[in-house]
C-alpha positions in Angstrom: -13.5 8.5 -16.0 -13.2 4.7 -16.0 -11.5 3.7 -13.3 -9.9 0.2 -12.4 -8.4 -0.4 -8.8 -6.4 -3.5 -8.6 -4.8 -4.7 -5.1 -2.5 -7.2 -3.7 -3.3 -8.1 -0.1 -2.0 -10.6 2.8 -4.3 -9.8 5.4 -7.6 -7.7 4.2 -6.2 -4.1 4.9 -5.7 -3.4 1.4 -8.2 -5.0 -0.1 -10.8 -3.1 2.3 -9.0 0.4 1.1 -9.0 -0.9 -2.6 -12.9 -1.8 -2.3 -13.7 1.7 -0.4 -11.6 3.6 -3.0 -13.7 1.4 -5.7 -17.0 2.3 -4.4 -16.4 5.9 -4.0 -14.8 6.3 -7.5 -17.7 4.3 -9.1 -14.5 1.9 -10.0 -14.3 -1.3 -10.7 -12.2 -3.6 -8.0 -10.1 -6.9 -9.0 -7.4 -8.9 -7.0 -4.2 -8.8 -9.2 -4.4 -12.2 -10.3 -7.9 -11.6 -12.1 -6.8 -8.0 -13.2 -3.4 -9.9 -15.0 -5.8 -11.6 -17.1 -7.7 -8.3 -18.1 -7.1 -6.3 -21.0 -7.1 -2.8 -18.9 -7.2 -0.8 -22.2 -10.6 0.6 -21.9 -9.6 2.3 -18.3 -8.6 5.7 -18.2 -7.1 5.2 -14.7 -5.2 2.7 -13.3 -4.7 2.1 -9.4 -2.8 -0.3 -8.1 -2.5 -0.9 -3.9 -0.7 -3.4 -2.2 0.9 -3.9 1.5 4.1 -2.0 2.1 6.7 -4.6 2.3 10.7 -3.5 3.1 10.2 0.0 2.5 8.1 -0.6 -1.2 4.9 -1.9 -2.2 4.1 -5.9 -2.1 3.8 -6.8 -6.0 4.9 -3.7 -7.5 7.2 -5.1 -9.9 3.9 -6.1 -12.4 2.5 -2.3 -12.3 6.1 -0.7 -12.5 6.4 -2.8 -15.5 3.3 -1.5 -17.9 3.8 2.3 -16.7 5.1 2.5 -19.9 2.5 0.5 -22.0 0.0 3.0 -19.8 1.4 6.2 -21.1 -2.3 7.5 -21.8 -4.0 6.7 -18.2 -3.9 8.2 -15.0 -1.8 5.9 -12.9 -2.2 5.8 -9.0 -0.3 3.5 -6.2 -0.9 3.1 -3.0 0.4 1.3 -0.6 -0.9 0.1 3.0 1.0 0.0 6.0 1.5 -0.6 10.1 3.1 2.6 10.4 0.8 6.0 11.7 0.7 8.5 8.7 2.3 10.9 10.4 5.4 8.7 10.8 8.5 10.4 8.5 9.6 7.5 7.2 6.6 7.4 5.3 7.2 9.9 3.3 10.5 8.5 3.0 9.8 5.3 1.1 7.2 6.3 -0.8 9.7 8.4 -2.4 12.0 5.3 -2.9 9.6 3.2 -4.3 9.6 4.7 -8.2 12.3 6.4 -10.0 12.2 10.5 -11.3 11.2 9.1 -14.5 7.9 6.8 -12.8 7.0 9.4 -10.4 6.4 12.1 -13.0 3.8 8.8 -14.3 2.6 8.0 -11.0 1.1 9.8 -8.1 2.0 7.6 -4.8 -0.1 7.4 -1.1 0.0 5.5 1.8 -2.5 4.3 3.6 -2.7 2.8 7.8 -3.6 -0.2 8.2 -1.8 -2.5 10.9 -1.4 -5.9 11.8 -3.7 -9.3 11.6 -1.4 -11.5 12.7 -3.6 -14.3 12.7 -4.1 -13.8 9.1 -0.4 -13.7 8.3 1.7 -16.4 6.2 4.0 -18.5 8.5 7.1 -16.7 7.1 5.7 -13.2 7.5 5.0 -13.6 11.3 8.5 -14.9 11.8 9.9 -12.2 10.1 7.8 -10.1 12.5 9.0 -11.8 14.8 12.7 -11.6 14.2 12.2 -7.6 13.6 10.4 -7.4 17.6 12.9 -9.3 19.3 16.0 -7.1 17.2 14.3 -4.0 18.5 14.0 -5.1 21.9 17.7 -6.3 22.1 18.5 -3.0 21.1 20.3 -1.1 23.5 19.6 3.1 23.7 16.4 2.8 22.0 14.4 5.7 20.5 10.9 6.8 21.6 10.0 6.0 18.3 11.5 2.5 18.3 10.0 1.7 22.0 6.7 3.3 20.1 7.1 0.6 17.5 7.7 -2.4 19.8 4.6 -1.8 21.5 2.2 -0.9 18.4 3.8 -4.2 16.7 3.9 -6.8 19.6 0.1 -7.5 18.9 -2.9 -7.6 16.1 -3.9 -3.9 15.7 -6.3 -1.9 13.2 -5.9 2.0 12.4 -7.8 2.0 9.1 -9.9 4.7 8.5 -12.0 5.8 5.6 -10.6 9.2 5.7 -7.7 8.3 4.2 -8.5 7.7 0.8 -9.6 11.3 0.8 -6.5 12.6 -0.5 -6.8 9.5 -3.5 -10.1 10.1 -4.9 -9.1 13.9 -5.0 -6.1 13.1 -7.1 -8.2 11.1 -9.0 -11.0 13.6 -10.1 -8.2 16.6 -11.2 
């Protein structure tokens, strides 16, 4: 099956799952500004990856747009996060992230990443910053949000090859 795998990344952990999802799918592997110039009608699947940004997926809005137009492909998103997989709210967003209609079109997955924040724009660290200091003012904390502050106070990496098990699975059915 000809296979394209797009991505949209800030700080290299979705590129890096886009390029080991390419190589072990015999795909090809574009940025999304080169693949918006490609005619994408000789794929017969189409993923799309990109950081998980406000509970959806950075640069969605171009792939949610041609789901339509790509009636005839497999279609596959993905999205890369900070969170653990086994966090609920996961699940939870990914859900969020396409309507009934898109979700019977595309399969979604989520991927770890974590956090280069030397590699981050200037607006996303303050942001980041913002979300820390809100969390720590926080009175009556969670475990999970005293989890968070310490996993997102620094630079971290939990990527792993394994995860794009479940993706290349989906992919060959």
């Amino acid at each position: 099956m000809k296979t394209i795998v797009i991505y949209h990344s800030q700080t290299g952990f979705t590129k890096r799952y886009a390029e080991w999802i390419a190589q072990e799918a015999g795909a090809d592997c574009l940025e999304l500004s080169a693949a918006k110039k490609k005619d994408l009608t000789a794929y017969q699947a189409i993923i799309f990856g990109g950081w998980a940004c406000a509970g959806s997926i950075s640069k969605i809005g171009w792939f949610k747009g041609n789901i339509d137009k790509w009636a005839d492909k497999k279609l596959i998103a993905f999205c890369v996060g900070a969170s653990p997989i086994e966090n609920p709210d996961v699940e939870v967003a990914l859900k969020r992230i396409f309507n009934a209609s898109e979700q019977k079109k595309v399969k979604t997955f989520y991927c770890p990443g974590g956090f280069h924040y030397d590699r981050m724009s200037i607006a996303s660290k303050l942001m980041m910053k913002m979300f820390i200091q809100t969390l720590k003012a926080k009175k009556d904390k969670t475990e999970q949000e005293k989890v968070m502050i310490k996993m997102i106070s620094s630079s971290y990496d939990i990527s792993d090859k394994k995860y794009i098990e479940p993706i290349l699975e989906y992919l060959k059915k």
